[in-house]
C-alpha positions in Angstrom: 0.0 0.0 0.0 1.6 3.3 -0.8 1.2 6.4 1.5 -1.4 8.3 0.1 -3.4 5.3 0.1 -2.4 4.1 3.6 -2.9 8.1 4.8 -6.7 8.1 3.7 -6.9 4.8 4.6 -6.3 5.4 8.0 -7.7 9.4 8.4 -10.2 9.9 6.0 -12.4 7.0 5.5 -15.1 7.6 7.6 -18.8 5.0 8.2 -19.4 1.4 9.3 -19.4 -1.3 6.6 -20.8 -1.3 4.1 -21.5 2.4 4.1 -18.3 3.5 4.2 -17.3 7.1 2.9 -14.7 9.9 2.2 -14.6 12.8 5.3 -13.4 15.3 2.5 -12.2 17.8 5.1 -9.4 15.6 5.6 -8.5 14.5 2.1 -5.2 15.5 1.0 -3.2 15.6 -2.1 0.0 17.2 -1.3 2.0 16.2 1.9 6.0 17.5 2.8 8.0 20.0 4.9 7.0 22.9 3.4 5.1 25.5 5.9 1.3 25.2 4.5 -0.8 28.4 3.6 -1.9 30.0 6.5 -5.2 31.1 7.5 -6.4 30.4 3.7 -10.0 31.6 2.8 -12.2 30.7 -0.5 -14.5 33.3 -1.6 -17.1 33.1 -4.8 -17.2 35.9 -6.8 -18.9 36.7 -9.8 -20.7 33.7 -11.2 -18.2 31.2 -11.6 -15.2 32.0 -9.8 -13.7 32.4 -6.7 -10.9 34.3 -4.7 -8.2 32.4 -2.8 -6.5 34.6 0.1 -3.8 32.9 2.8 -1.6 35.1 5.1 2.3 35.3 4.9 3.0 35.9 8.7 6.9 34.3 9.2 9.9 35.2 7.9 11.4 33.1 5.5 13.5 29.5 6.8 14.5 26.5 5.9 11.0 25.3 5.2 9.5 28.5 3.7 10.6 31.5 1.3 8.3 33.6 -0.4 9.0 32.6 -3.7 7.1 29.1 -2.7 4.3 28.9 -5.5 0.4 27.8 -5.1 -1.1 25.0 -6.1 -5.2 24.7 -6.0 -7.5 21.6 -6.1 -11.1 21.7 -6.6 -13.3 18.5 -6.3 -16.7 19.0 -8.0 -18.7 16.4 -5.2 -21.7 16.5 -7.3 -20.2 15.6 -10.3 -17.2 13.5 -9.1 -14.7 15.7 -11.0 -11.1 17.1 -9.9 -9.8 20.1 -11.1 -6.0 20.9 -10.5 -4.2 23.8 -11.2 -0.4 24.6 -10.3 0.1 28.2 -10.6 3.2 30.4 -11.3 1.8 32.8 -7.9 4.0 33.3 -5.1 3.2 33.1 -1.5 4.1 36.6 -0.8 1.0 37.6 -3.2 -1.7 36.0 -0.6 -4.3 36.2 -2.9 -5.1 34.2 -6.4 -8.3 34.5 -8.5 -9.2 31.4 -10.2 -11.9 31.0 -12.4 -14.3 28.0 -12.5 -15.4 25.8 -15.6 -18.5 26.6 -16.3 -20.2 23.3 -16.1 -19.2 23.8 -12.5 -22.6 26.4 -11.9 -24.9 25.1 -9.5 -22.6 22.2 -8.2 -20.6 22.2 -4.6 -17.0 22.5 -4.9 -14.4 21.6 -1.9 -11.0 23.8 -2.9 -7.9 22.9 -1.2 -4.1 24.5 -1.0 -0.6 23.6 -1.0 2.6 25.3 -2.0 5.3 24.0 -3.7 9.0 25.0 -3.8 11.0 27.0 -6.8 13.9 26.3 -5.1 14.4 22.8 -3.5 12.6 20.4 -6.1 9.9 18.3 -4.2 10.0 20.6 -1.8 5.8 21.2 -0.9 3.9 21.8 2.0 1.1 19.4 3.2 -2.8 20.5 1.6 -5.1 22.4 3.7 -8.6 21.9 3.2 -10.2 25.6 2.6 -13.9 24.3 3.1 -17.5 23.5 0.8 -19.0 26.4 -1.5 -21.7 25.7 -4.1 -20.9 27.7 -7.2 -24.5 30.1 -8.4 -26.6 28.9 -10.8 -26.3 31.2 -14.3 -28.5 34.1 -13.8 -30.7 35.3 -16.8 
């Protein structure tokens, strides 16, 4: 069994046989050294998009520099859909706007972080689940 599996295995399956499930606040796709986003938010705006903010509050050490770079993952829970996007945006920037499909209106979303170092390759931070939002249906 390799680590992610054993990792979700252990943490996030949640439920009693045969119902067993996913506890999606503790899913993770990214897992190192790397000091994760802090204090991360997920806002919607506009229709189909949202606004990603995270604090920078330490100076940089051996296990973060500002020039560490975002990394986003959406799961689409209604329709059973990932969507992963490494960005070139640096951690000093604290915010990122990223826009949704937009097959993704009307559906919850779960969005989690990670960064991911420029200068030490393989170099990331463990994923921080940002929490739930349901994208707005089109309006007229």
């Amino acid at each position: 069994m390799n680590s992610a599996v054993a990792y979700h295995a252990k943490n996030a399956v949640a439920g009693l046989s045969p119902n067993f499930g996913l506890d999606l606040t503790k899913l993770m796709f990214s897992q190192g050294k790397l000091d994760s986003p802090a204090n991360a938010t997920a806002i919607l705006v506009q229709q189909h998009s949202i606004l990603l903010n995270w604090t920078n509050p330490l100076a940089d050490h051996r296990y973060k520099d500002d020039t560490d770079v975002l990394t986003v993952l959406v799961y689409n829970s209604t329709k059973n859909r990932f969507f992963y996007q490494k960005t070139t945006v640096e951690r000093t920037v604290m915010a990122y706007h990223l826009a949704l499909p937009a097959s993704y209106r009307g559906d919850v979303i779960q969005v989690y972080l990670s960064f991911n170092s420029l200068k030490t390759k393989r170099l990331r931070s463990n994923s921080v689940y940002i929490g739930a939002l349901t994208v707005p249906k089109a309006t007229p």
